[in-house]
C-alpha positions in Angstrom: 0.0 0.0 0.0 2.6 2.2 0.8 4.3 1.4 -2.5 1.2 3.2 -4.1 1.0 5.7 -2.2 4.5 6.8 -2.9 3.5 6.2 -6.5 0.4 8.4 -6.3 2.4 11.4 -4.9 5.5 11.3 -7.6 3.2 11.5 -10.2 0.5 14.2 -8.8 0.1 17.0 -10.5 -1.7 20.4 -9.6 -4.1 22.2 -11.5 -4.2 25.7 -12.6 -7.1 27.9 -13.1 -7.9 30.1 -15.6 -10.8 32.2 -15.2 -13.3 29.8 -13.5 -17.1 30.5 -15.3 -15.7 31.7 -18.3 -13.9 28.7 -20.0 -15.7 29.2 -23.3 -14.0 32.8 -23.5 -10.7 31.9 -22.9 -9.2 32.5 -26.2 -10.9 35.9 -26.4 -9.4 36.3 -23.1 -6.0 35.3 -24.1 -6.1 38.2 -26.5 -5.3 41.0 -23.7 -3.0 38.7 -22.0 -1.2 38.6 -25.1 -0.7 42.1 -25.9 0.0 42.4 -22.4 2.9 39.8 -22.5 4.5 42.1 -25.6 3.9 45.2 -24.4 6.2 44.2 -21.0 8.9 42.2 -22.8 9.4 44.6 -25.5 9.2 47.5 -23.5 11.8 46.5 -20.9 14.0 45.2 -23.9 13.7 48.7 -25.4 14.6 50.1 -21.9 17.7 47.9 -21.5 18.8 48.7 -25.4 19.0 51.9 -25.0 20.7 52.3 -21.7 23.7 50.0 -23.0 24.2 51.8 -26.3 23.4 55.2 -24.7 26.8 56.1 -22.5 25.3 59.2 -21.6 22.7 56.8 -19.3 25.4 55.1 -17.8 24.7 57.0 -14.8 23.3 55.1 -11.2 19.6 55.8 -11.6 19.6 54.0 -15.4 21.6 51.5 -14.0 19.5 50.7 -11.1 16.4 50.9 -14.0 18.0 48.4 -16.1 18.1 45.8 -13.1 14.7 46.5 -12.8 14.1 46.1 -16.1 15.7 42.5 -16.1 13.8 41.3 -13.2 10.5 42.6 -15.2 11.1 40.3 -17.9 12.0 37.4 -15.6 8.6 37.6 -13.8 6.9 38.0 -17.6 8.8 34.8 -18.6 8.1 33.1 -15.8 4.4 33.2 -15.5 4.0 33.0 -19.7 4.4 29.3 -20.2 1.0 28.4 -17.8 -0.4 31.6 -18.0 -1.1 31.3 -21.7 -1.2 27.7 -21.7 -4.3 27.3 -19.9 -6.0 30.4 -22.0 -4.9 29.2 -25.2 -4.8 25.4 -25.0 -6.5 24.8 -21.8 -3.4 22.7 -20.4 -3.8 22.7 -16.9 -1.6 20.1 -15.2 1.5 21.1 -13.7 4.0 18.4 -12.7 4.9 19.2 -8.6 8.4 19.7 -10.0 7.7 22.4 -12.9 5.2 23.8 -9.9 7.6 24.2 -7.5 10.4 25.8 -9.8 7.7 28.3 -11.3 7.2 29.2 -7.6 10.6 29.6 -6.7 11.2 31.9 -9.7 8.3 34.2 -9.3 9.0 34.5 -5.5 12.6 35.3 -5.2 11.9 38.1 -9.0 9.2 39.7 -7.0 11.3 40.0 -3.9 14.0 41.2 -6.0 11.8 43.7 -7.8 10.6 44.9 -4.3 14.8 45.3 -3.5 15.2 47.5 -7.3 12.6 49.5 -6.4 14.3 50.1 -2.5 17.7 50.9 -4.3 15.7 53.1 -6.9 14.1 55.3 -4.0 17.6 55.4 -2.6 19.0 56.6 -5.7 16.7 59.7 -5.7 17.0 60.7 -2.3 20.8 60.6 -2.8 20.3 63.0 -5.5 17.9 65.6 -4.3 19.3 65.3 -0.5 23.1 65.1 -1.3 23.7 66.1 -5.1 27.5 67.1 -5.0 28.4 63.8 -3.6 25.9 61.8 -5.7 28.5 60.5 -8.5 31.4 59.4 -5.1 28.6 57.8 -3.1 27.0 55.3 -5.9 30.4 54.5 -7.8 29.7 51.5 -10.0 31.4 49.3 -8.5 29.3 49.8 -5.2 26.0 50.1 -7.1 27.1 46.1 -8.4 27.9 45.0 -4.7 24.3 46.2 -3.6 22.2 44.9 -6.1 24.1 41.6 -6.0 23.7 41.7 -2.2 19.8 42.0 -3.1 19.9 39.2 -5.5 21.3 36.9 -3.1 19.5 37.4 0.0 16.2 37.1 -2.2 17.6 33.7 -4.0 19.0 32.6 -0.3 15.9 33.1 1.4 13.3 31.4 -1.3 15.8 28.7 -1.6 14.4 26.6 1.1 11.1 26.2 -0.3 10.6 24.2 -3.2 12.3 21.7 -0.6 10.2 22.3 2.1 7.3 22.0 -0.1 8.6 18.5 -1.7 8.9 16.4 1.9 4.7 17.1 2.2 2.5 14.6 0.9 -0.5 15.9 -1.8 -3.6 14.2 -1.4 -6.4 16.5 -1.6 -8.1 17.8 -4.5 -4.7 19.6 -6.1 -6.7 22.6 -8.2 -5.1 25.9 -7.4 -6.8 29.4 -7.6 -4.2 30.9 -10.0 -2.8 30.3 -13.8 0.8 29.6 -11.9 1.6 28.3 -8.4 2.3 30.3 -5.4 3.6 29.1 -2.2 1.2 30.6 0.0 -1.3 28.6 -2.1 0.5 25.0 -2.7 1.4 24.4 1.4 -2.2 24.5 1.9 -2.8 21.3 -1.1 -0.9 19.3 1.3 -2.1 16.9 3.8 0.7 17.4 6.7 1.3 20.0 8.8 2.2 23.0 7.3 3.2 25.4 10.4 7.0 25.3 9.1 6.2 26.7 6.0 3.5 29.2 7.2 5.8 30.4 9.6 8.9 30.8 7.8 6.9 32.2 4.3 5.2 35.1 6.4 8.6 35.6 8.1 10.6 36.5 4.8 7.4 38.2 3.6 7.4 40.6 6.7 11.4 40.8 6.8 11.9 41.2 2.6 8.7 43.1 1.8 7.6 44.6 4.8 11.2 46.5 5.4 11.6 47.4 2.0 8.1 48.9 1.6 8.8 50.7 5.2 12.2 52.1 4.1 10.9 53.0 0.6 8.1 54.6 2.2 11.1 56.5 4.8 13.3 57.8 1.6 9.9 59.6 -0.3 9.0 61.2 2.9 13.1 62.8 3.3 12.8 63.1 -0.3 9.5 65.6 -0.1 11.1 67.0 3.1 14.3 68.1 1.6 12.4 69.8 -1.6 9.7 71.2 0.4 12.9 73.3 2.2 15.3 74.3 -0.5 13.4 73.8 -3.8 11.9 76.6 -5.6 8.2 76.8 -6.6 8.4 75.3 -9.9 11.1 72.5 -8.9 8.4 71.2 -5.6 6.4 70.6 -7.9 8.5 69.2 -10.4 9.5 67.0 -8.0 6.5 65.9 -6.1 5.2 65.1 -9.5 8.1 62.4 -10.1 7.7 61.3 -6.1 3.8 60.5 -6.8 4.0 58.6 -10.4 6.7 56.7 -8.9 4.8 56.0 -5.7 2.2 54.6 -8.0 4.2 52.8 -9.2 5.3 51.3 -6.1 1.8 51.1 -4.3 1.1 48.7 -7.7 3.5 46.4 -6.9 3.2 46.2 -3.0 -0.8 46.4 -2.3 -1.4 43.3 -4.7 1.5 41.6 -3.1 0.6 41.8 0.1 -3.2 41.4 0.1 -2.5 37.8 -1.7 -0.3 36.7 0.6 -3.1 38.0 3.4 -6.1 36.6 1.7 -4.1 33.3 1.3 -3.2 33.0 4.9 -5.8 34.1 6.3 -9.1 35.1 4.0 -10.7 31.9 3.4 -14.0 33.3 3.0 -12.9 36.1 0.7 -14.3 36.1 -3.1 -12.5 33.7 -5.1 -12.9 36.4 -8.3 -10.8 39.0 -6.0 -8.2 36.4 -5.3 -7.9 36.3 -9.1 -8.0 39.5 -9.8 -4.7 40.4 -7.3 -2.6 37.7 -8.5 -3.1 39.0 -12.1 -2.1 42.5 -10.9 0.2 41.5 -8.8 2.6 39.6 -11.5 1.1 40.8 -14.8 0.3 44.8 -13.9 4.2 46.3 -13.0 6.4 44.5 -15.8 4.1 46.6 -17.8 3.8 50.2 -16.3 7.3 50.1 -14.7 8.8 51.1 -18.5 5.9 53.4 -18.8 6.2 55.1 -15.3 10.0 55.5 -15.5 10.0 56.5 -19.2 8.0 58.9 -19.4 9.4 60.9 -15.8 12.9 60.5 -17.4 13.6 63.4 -20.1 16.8 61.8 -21.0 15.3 58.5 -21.5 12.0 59.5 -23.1 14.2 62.0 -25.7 16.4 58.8 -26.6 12.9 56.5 -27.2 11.9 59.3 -29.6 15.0 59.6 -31.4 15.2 55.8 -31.5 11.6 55.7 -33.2 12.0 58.7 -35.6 15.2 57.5 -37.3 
């Protein structure tokens, strides 16, 4: 019996969810998605172009865009494969293996994102605060220490759970709520106790996502401080205009973020169409207006898309 058992579990799969009630519209459906897709993948491609053939944008804040950039197109990629599948083909088995690698990819990009757009708030208030220093403070070679400090402690600390999620045993109903797999969502699929991995997912969540967000929230408030006492007029406003898109910006990523892992943990009677509807904001909505957001507030950047277009 045992024997089977074992055989049962190597071979589950989990599956995804489209958009429940509206199966016979998916390939309408997938018509948005799709654009969506381009839109983000070109448009971070474009941004990363023309920031390493532009020298003139070799400067810290482009820099710090580009990683951005990157990590946009790595959450894209990552949730395109199931995303798409289920819209377009309506393939909806997962393998716990292909699961549990999606998962670790789109956790430890989006914590990485959240760390890009911490070193990007950092960046600014370094300007406005301290502009004579700007160019000694973030030397290149101690932008590249930070955001590879960033990028490991968000690999280090997902690391652990792909493997914490393989000792469980799956033997419930294995549909999840979502076109790609989510760790808050897969623990619950198994029938073992799952306080480790509770524990330890709303512990990174709070120490990665909850800082960040605090210290990002810290940087726009010195940021408004310092140009609300030396700026002119025309520059405050200037400036709180920049502070707000990119707080949108921001807010974007973080609310969706956040109220998923909240409604997962804790929001079992909450609608099942909301659910949805943040983990499609939540992964789909930034890769797209990030290049839009930061584009369009940067006049060097924004001239160079022109003149790239117009040629």
């Amino acid at each position: 019996m045992s024997a089977v058992n074992d055989t049962k579990f190597n071979s589950a799969v989990f599956l995804l969810t489209g958009i429940p009630g509206h199966e016979d519209l998916h390939l309408w459906i997938s018509v948005p998605f799709c654009f969506i897709y381009v839109i983000s993948i070109v448009g971070n491609s474009l941004i990363l172009f023309i920031i390493k053939t532009d020298p003139s944008l070799h400067e810290p804040m482009y820099i710090f865009l580009s990683m951005l950039a990157i990590t946009d197109l790595g959450l894209s990629i990552s949730t395109i494969p199931t995303t798409l599948g289920i819209l377009l083909f309506n393939s909806r088995e997962i393998s716990l293996d292909a699961c549990f690698a999606q998962l670790f990819f789109i956790h430890s990009l989006s914590y990485i994102e959240s760390s890009m757009l911490l070193l990007m708030a950092f960046d600014r208030f370094i300007a406005i605060s301290n502009p004579l220093r700007y160019a000694s403070i973030l030397t290149p070679t101690r932008i590249s220490r930070m955001g590879l400090f960033f990028v490991l402690r968000s690999v280090a600390l997902i690391f652990p759970l792909p493997f914490l999620l393989k000792r469980f045993r799956y033997c419930r109903a294995n549909v999840l709520s979502h076109s790609y797999c989510l760790h808050q969502e897969v623990m619950k699929m198994a029938c073992s106790d799952i306080t480790v991995n509770s524990i330890y997912g709303l512990s990174i969540k709070l120490l990665m996502v909850g800082l960040d967000s605090l210290l990002i929230f810290l940087s726009y408030v010195m940021i408004l401080k310092t140009v609300l006492s030396v700026a002119s007029h025309a520059e405050r406003l200037r400036a709180l205009n920049t502070c707000v898109s990119h707080l949108c910006a921001v807010l974007l990523f973080y609310i969706p973020e956040i109220g998923l892992s909240v409604i997962h943990r804790f929001g079992n009677s909450s609608s099942h169409f909301l659910q949805i509807l943040l983990g499609y904001v939540y992964l789909l909505v930034p890769p797209l207006m990030n290049p839009v957001v930061y584009s369009l507030k940067s006049k060097h950047l924004r001239s160079r898309i022109i003149r790239l277009f117009i040629k």
